[in-house]
C-alpha positions as CSV (number, residue, x, y, z in Angstrom):
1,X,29.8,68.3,70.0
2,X,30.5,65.0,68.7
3,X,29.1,62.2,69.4
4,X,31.0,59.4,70.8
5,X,31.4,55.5,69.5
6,X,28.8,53.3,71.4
7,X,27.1,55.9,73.2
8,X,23.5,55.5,71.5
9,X,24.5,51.5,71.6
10,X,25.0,51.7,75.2
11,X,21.3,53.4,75.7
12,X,19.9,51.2,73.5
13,X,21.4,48.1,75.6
14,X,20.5,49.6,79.2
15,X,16.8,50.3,77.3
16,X,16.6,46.6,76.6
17,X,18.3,44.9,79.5
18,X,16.5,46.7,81.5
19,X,13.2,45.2,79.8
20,X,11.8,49.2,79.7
21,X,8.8,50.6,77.8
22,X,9.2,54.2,76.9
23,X,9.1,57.1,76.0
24,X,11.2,58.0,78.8
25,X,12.4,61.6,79.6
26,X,16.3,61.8,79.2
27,X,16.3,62.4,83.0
28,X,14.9,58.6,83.6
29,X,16.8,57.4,80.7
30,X,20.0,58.9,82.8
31,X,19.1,57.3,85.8
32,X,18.4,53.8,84.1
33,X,21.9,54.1,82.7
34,X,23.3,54.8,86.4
35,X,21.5,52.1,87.6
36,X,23.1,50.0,85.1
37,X,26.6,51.2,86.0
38,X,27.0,53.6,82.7
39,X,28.5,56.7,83.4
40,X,26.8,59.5,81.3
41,X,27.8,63.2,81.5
42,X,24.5,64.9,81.7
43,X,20.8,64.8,81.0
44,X,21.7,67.2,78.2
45,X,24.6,64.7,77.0
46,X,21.6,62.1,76.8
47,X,19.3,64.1,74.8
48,X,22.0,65.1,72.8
49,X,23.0,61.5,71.4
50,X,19.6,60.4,71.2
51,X,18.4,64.0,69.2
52,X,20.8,62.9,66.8
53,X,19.5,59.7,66.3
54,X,16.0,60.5,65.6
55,X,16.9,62.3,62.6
56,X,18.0,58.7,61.4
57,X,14.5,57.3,62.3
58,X,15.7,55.5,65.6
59,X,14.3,57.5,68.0
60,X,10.9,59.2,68.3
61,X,11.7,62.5,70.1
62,X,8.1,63.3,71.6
63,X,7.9,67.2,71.9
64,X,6.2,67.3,75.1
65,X,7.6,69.2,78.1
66,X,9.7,68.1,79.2
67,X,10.6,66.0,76.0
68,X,10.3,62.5,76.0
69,X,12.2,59.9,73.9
70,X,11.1,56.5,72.2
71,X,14.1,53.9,71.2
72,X,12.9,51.9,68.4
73,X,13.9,48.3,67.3
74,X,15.6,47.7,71.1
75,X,16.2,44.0,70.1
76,X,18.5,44.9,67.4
């Protein structure tokens, strides 16, 4: 599954606008984005975009159960 344009830029905006500390579970980091009027297909779709991002160092994926994620650098 690809990964959409903006998608990781949109949690990353939500993240900061909404001022939040992490690591969040992709389930909160879902609802934040609904909250914040972005429409996300899943908790898995969340996981997904931001699984691929930690492997470029921009998200700490805390291997916990259930998983929890940490967005670095929010202010970029």
């Amino acid at each position: 599954m690809a990964i959409r344009q903006g998608e990781f830029e949109r949690i990353r905006a939500v993240l900061n606008d909404a001022d939040a500390d992490g690591p969040f579970t992709a389930r909160e980091i879902l609802d934040l984005l609904a909250e914040h009027d972005e429409d996300f297909d899943s908790v898995h779709r969340v996981a997904t975009v931001l699984g691929r991002r930690a492997q470029t160092g921009e998200v700490e994926v805390i291997e916990d159960q259930p998983y929890r994620y940490q967005v670095s650098e929010l202010g970029n």
